[in-house]
C-alpha positions in Angstrom: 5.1 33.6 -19.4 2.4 31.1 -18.3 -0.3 30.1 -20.0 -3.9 32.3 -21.0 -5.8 29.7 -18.8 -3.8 30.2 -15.5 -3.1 33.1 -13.3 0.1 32.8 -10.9 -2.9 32.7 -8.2 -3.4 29.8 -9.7 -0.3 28.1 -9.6 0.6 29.4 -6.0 -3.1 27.6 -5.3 -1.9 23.9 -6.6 1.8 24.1 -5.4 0.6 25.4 -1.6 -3.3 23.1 -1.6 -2.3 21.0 -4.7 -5.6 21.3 -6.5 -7.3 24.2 -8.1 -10.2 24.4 -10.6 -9.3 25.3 -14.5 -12.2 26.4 -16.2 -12.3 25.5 -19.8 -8.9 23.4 -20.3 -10.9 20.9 -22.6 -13.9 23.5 -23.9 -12.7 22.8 -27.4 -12.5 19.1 -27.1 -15.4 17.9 -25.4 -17.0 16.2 -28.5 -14.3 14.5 -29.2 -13.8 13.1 -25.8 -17.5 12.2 -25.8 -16.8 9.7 -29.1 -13.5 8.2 -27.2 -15.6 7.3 -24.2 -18.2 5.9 -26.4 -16.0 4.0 -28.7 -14.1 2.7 -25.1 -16.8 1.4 -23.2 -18.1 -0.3 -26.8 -14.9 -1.9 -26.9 -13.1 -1.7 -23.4 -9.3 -2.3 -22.7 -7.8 -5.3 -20.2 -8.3 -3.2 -17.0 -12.2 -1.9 -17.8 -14.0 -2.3 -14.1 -17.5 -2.3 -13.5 -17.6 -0.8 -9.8 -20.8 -2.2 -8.6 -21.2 -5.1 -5.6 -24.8 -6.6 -5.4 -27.9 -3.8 -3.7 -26.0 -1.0 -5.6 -28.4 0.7 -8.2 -27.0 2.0 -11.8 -23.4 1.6 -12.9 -20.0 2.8 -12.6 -17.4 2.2 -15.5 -13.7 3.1 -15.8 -10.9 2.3 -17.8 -7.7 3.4 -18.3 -4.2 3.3 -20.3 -6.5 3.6 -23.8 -4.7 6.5 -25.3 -2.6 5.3 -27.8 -5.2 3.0 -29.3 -8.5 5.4 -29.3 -7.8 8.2 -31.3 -9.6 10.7 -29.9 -7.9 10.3 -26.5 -4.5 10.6 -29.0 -5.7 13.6 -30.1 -6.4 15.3 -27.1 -3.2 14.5 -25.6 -1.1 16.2 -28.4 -3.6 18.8 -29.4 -5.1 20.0 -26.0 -3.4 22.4 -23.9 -2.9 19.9 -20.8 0.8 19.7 -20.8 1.6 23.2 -21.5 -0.9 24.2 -18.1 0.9 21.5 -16.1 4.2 22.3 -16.9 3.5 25.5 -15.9 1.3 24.1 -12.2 4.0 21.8 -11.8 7.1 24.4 -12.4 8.2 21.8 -14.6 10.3 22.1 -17.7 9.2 18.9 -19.0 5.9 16.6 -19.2 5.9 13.1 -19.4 2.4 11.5 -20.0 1.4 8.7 -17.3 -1.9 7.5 -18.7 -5.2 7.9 -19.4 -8.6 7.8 -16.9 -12.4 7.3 -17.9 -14.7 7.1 -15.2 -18.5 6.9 -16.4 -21.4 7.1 -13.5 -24.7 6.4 -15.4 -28.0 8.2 -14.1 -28.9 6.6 -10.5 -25.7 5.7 -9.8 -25.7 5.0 -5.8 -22.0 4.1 -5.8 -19.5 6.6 -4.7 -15.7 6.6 -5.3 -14.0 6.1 -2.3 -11.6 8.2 -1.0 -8.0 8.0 -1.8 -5.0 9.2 -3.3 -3.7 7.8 -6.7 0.0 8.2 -5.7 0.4 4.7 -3.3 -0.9 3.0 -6.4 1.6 4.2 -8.7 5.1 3.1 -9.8 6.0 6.7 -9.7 8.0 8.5 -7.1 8.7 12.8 -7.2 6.4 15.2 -6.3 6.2 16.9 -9.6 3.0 15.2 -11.3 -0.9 16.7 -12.1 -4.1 15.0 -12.5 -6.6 16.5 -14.3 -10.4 15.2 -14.4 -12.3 16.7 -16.6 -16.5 16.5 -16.6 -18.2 15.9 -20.2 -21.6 16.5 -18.6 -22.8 19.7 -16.4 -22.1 18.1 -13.0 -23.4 19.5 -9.3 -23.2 16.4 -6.9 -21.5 14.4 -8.5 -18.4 16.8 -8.7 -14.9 15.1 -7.9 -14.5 16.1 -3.9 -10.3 17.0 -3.2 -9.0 17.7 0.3 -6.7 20.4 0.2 -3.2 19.7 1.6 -3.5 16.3 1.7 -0.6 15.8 -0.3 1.5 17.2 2.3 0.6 14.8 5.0 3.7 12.8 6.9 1.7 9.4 6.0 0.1 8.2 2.4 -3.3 6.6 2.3 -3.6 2.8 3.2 -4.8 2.2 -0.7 -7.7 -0.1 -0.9 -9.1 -2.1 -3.4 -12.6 -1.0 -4.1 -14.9 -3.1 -4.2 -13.0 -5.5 -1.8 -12.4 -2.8 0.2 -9.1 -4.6 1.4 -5.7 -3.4 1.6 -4.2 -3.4 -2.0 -0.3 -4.4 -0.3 0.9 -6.2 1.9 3.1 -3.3 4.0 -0.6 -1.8 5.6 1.1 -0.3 8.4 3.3 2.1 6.2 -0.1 3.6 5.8 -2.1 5.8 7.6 -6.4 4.4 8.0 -8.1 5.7 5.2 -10.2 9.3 6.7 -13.5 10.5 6.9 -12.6 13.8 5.7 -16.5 14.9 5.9 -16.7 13.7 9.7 -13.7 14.6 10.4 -14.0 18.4 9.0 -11.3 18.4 6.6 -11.0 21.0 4.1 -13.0 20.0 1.1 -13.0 21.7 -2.3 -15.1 21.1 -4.8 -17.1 22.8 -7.5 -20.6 22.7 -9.9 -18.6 22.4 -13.3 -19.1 22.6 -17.2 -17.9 20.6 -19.7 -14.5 20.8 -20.7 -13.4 22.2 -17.2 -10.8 20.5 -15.2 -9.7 20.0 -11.9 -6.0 20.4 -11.7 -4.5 17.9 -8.4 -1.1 16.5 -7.2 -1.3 12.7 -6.8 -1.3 12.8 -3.2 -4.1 14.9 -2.7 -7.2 13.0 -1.3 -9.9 12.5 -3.2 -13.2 10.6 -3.7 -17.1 11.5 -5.2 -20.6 11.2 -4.2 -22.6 9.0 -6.3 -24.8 9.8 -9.3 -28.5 10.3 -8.2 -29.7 12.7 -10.8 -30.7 12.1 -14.3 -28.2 12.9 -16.3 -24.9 10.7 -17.2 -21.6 11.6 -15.0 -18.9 11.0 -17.5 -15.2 12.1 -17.0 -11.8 12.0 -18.7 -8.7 12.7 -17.0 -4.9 12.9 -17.9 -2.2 12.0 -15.3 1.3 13.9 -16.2 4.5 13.6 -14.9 7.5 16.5 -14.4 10.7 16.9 -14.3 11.1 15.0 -11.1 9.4 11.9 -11.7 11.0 8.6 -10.8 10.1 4.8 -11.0 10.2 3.2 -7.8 9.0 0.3 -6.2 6.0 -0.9 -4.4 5.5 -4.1 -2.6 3.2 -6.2 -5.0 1.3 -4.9 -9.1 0.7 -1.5 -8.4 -2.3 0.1 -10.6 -2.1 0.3 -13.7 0.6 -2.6 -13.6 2.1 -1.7 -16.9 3.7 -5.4 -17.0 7.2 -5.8 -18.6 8.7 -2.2 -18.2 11.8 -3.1 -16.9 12.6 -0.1 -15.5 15.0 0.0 -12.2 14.3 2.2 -9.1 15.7 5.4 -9.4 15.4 5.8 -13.3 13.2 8.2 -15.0 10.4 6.7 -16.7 10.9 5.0 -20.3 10.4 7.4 -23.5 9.1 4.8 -25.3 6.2 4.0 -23.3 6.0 7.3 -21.5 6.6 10.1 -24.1 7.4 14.0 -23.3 4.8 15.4 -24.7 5.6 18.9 -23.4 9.5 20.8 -23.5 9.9 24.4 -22.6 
């Protein structure tokens, strides 16, 4: 039986396109994530970013890996019903939590997020894993932009630095030039969302966001689970977030202790 939120339309959507829209996955926990983002950027963590290079108006915060220290982030992941939704996307009898996102465009913002996929920056091998970002303010332009199928494609994104805008390993030819999926006419979902709903996308899927020209804040949480499938590997240099010290060995599934199941059928 899946879960009241979904539909098997739904899944069928993120296992064939790998990203779909849930409507109201955090509803009941958007004040709460509200206080978590405004206790984190009062008191940021060792990877907090501001994404701004010099001409660019407003700003752009994110963080990540804040969730066992910020409670209300610790709440939502064990109270919300995240995992139970993406073991069901992911056809997954297990889910491992990854980490934590917060990405905060302030009113004005010209900046956009470039596109990419998170997957070349992550230790993480297996293609059972779910993103989901989740809006704490009404957004219309500033809406997270996915490119359905991308995670299908023969070749991963060259992954960039982004402010540098240079390559973020060494191995750039592994990687296919990072697309213009507007010029190119790509197939681009994205949707005018409420607080507390979610996109739901695999880590390969393509992805970016216009900036934030209107005058309201753009804030966003988002969760990134693993499945059943998931795998450390290896990357050639400190993939993002590093997560320094794990030991782990290529091949092994990720370690309990730092990456609990928070989710068992």
């Amino acid at each position: 039986m899946i879960h009241s939120l979904l539909s098997e339309a739904d899944i069928k959507a993120f296992q064939t396109d790998g990203v779909v829209l849930i409507k109201d996955l955090f509803s009941g926990f958007v004040e709460t994530l509200r206080k978590g983002i405004d206790r984190n950027m009062q008191d940021p963590g060792p990877y907090a970013s501001e994404n701004l290079i010099a001409g660019e108006t407003g700003r752009f915060f994110d963080d990540y890996c804040n969730w066992t220290r910020i409670s209300e982030f610790k709440d939502v992941v064990a109270q919300s019903p995240a995992s139970a939704v993406a073991a069901d996307l992911m056809r997954s009898d297990r889910v491992q939590m990854f980490h934590d996102h917060v990405l905060v465009k302030e009113p004005g913002t010209s900046k956009q997020t470039p596109w990419h996929q998170d997957g070349p920056y992550y230790f993480v091998d297996g293609i059972q894993n779910v993103s989901f970002w989740s809006p704490l303010d009404p957004v219309t332009n500033a809406s997270l932009r996915c490119v359905a199928g991308s995670h299908k494609w023969v070749k991963p994104v060259l992954p960039t630095r982004w402010l540098a805008e240079d390559s973020f390993y060494p191995n750039k030819d592994d990687y296919m030039a990072v697309p213009d999926p507007d010029q190119e006419g790509m197939d681009i979902r994205e949707w005018e969302m409420e607080p507390g709903d979610a996109v739901a996308f695999n880590f390969g899927i393509l992805h970016g966001a216009r900036g934030n020209e209107s005058s309201n804040r753009r804030r966003a949480f988002s969760l990134r689970l693993l499945g059943d499938d998931a795998r450390y590997t290896e990357r050639p240099g400190r993939t993002s977030p590093p997560f320094p010290g794990h030991d782990m060995k290529k091949g092994q599934k990720l370690r309990e202790d730092w990456f609990p199941t928070i989710y068992q059928r």
